[in-house]
ZADO-1210 file (C-alpha; in nm, 4 decimals, padded with zeros to 6 digits):
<atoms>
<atom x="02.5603" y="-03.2591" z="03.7184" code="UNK" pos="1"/>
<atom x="02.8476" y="-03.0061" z="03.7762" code="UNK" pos="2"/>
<atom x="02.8137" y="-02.9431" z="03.4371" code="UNK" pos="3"/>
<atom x="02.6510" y="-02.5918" z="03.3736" code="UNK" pos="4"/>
<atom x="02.3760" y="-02.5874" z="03.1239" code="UNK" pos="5"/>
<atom x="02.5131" y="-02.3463" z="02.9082" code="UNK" pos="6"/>
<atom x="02.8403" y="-02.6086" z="02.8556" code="UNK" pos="7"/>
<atom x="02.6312" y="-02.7991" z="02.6988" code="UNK" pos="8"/>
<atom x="02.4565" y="-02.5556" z="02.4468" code="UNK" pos="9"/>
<atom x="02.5669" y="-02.5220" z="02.0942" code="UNK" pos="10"/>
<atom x="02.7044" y="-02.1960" z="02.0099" code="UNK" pos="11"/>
<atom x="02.5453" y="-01.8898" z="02.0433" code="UNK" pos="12"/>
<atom x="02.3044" y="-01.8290" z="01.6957" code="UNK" pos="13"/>
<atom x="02.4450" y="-01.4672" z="01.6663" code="UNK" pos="14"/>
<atom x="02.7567" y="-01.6125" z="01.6689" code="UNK" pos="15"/>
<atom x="02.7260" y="-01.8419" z="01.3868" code="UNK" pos="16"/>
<atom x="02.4976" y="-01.6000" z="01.1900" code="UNK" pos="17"/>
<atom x="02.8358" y="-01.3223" z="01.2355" code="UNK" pos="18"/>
<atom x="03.0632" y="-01.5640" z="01.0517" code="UNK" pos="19"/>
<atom x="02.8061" y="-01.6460" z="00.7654" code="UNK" pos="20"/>
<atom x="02.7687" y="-01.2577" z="00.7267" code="UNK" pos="21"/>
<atom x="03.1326" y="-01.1523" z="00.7325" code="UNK" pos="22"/>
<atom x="03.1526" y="-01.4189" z="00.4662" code="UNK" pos="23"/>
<atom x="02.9408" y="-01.2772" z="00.2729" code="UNK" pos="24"/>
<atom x="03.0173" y="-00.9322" z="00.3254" code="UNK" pos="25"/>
<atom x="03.3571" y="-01.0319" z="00.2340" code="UNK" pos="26"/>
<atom x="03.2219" y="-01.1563" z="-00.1135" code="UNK" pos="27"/>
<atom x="02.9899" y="-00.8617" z="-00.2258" code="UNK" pos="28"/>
<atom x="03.2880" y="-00.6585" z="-00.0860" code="UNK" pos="29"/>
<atom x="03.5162" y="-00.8603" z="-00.3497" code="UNK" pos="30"/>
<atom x="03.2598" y="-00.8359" z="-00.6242" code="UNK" pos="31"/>
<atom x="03.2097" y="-00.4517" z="-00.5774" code="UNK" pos="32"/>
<atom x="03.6215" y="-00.4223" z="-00.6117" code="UNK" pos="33"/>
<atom x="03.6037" y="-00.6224" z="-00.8899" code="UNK" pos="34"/>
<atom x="03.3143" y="-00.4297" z="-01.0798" code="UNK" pos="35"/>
<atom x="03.4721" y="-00.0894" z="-00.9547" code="UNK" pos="36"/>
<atom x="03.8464" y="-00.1988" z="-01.1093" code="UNK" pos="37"/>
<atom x="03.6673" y="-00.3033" z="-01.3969" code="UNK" pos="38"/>
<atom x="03.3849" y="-00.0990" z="-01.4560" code="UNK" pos="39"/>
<atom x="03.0687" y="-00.2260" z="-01.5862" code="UNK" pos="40"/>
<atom x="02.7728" y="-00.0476" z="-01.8776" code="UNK" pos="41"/>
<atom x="02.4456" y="-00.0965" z="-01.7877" code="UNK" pos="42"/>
<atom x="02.2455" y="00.0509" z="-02.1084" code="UNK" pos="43"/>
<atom x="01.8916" y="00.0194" z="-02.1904" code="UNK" pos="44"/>
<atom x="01.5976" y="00.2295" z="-02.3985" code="UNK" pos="45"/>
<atom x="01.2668" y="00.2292" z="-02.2774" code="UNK" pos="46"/>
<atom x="01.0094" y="00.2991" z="-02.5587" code="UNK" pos="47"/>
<atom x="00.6214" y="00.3678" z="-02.5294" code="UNK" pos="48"/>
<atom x="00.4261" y="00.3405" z="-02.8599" code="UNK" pos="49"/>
<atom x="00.0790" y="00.4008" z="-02.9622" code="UNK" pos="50"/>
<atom x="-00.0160" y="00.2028" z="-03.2682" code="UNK" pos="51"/>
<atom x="00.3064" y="00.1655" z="-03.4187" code="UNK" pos="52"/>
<atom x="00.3667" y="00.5603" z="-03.3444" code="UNK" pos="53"/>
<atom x="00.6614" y="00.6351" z="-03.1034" code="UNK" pos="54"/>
<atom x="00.5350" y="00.8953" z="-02.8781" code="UNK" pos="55"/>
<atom x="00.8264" y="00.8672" z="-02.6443" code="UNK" pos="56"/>
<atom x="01.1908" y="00.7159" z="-02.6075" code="UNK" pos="57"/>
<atom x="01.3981" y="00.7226" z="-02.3127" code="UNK" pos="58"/>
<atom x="01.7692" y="00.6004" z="-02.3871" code="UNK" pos="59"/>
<atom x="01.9694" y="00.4939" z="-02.0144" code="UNK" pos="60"/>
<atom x="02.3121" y="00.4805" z="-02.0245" code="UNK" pos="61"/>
<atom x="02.4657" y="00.3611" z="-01.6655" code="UNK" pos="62"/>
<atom x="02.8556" y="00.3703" z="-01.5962" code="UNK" pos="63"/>
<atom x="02.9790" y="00.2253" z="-01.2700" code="UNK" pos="64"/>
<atom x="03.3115" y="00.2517" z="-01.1996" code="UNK" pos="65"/>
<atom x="03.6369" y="00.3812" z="-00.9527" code="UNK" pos="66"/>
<atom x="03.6999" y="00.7146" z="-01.0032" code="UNK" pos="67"/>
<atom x="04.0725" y="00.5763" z="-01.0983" code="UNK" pos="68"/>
<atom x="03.8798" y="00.3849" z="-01.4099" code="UNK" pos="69"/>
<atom x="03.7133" y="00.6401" z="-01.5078" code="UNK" pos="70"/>
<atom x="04.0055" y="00.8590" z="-01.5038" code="UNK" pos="71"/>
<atom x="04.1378" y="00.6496" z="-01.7235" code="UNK" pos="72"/>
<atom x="03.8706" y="00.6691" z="-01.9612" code="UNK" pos="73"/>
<atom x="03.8983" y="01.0236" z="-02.0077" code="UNK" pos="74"/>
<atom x="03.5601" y="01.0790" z="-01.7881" code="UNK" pos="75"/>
<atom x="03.6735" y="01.3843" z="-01.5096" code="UNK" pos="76"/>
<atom x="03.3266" y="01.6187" z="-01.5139" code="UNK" pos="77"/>
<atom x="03.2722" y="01.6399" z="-01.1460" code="UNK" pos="78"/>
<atom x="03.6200" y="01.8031" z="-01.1101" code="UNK" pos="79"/>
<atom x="03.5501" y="02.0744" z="-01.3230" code="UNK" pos="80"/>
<atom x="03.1871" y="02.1303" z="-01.1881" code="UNK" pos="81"/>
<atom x="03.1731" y="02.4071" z="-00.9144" code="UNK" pos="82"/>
<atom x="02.9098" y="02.2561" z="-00.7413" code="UNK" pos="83"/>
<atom x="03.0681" y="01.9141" z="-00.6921" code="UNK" pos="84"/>
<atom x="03.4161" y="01.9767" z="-00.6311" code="UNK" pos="85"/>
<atom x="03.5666" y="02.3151" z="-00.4141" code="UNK" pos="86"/>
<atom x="03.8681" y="02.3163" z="-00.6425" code="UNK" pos="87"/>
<atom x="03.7258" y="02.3771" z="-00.9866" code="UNK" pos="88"/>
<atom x="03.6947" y="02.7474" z="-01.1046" code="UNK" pos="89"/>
<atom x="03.3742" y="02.9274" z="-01.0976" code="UNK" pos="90"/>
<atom x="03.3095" y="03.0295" z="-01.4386" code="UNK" pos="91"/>
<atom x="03.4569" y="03.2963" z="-01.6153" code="UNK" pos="92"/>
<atom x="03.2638" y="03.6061" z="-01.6355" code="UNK" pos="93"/>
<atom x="03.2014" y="03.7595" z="-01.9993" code="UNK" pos="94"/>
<atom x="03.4624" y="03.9850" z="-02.1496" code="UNK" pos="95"/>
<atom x="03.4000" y="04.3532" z="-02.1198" code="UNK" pos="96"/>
<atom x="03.1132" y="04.3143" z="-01.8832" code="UNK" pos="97"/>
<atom x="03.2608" y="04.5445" z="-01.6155" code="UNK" pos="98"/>
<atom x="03.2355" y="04.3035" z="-01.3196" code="UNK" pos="99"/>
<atom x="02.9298" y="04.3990" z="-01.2101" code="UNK" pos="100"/>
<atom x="02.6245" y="04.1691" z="-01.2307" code="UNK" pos="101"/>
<atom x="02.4972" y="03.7939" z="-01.2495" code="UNK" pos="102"/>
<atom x="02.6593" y="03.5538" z="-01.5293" code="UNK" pos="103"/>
<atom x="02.3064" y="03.5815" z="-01.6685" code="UNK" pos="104"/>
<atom x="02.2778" y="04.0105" z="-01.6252" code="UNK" pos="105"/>
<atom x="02.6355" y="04.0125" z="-01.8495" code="UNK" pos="106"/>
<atom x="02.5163" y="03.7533" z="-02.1203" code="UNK" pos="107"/>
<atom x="02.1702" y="03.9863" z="-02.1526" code="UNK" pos="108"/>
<atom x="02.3872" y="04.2382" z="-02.2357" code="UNK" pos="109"/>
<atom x="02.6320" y="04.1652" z="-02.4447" code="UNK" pos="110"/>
<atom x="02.2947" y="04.0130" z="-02.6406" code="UNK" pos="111"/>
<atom x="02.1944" y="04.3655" z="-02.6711" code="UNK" pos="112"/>
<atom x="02.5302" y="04.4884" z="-02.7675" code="UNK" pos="113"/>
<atom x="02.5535" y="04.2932" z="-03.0465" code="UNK" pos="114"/>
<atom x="02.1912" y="04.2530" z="-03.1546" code="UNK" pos="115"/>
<atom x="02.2078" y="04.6743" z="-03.1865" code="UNK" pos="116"/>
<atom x="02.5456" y="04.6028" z="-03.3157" code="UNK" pos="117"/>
<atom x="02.3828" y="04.3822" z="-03.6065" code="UNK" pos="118"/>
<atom x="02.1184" y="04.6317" z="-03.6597" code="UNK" pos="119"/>
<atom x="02.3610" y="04.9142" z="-03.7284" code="UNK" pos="120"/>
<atom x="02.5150" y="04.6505" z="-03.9846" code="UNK" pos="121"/>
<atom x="02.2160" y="04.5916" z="-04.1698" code="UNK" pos="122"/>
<atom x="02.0506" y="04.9286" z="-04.2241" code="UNK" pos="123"/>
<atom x="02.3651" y="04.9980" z="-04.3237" code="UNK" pos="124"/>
<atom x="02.3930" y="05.1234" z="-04.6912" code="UNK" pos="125"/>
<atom x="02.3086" y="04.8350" z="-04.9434" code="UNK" pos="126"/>
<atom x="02.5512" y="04.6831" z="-05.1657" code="UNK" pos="127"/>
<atom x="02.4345" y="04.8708" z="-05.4726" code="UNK" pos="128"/>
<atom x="02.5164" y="05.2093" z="-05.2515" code="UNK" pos="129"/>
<atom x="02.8681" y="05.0565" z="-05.1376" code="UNK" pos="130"/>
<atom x="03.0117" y="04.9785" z="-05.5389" code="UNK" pos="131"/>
<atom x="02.8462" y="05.3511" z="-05.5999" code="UNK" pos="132"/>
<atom x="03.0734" y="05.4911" z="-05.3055" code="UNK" pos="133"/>
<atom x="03.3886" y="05.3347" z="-05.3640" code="UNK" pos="134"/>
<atom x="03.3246" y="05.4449" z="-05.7759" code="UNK" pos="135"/>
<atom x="03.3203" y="05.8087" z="-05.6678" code="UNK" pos="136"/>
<atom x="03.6403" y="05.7615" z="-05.3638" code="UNK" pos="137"/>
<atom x="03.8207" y="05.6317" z="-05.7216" code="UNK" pos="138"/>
<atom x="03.7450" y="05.8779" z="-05.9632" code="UNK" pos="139"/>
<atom x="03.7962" y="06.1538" z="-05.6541" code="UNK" pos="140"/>
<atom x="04.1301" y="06.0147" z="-05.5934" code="UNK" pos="141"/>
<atom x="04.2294" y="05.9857" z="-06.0042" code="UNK" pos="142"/>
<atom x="04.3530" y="06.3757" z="-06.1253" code="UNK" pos="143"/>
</atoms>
C-alpha cells in the first residue's frame, strides 16, 4: 500500500484528449495548406421563380486560395485598392480640375464643362449653313 493512488490512475483525460486534438489540428492544418497551394472554386446560382417566371437570380462565385496562387492567376485587386492596402495610390484627381475639391466636386464639373461644351456644338450653325459658308470663303478667296 505504498503505492499512491494516483500511480495507479490511467493518464490524465486532458492529456489524452491534447494528443487526439494536435492530431487533428495537424490534419485540417494539412488540408487548409493543401486547398490554399491549390486553390479551390466553390460556384453556385441560387434562383427563385414564380410560376415558371424568374423573378430573381443570384450567381456565387467563391475563390479560396494563397495570395501566392492567386498571384499567379493574375488576381492582385486588394493591392491596388486604397482602402485595403497603404501602398496603392489614391486615385488620380481629374485633369484640369485645379486641385481643389472632392473626386466627386471635379467629376460634377468637368460634366458641366463639357455638357455646355456640347451645347455650344449643337446650336452651332447647321450643316446646310456650314457648305453655304465655306461656298462664299471659296468664291471670296478666287479673284
Amino acid at each position: 500500500m505504498s503505492e499512491s493512488f494516483a500511480g495507479r490512475l490511467p493518464a490524465a483525460p486532458h492529456a489524452a484528449m491534447a494528443s487526439h486534438h494536435q492530431g487533428s489540428s495537424a490534419n485540417l492544418a494539412d488540408i487548409l495548406e493543401r486547398v490554399l497551394d491549390k486553390g479551390i472554386v466553390i460556384a453556385g446560382d441560387i434562383q427563385v421563380n414564380l410560376l415558371d417566371i424568374e423573378l430573381l437570380t443570384i450567381k456565387l462565385r467563391l475563390l479560396v486560395a494563397s495570395v501566392d496562387k492567386a498571384k499567379e492567376m493574375g488576381i492582385d485587386w486588394w493591392e491596388h485598392d486604397p482602402s485595403l492596402s497603404s501602398r496603392a495610390r489614391p486615385s488620380r484627381p481629374v485633369a484640369g480640375g485645379g486641385g481643389d475639391g472632392s473626386r466627386e466636386e471635379l467629376l460634377a464639373r468637368e460634366n458641366e464643362r463639357l455638357r455646355a461644351e456640347l451645347e455650344c456644338l449643337r446650336s452651332g450653325p447647321s450643316p446646310d449653313e456650314q457648305r453655304q459658308a465655306e461656298i462664299r470663303e471659296r468664291t471670296e478667296e478666287t479673284p
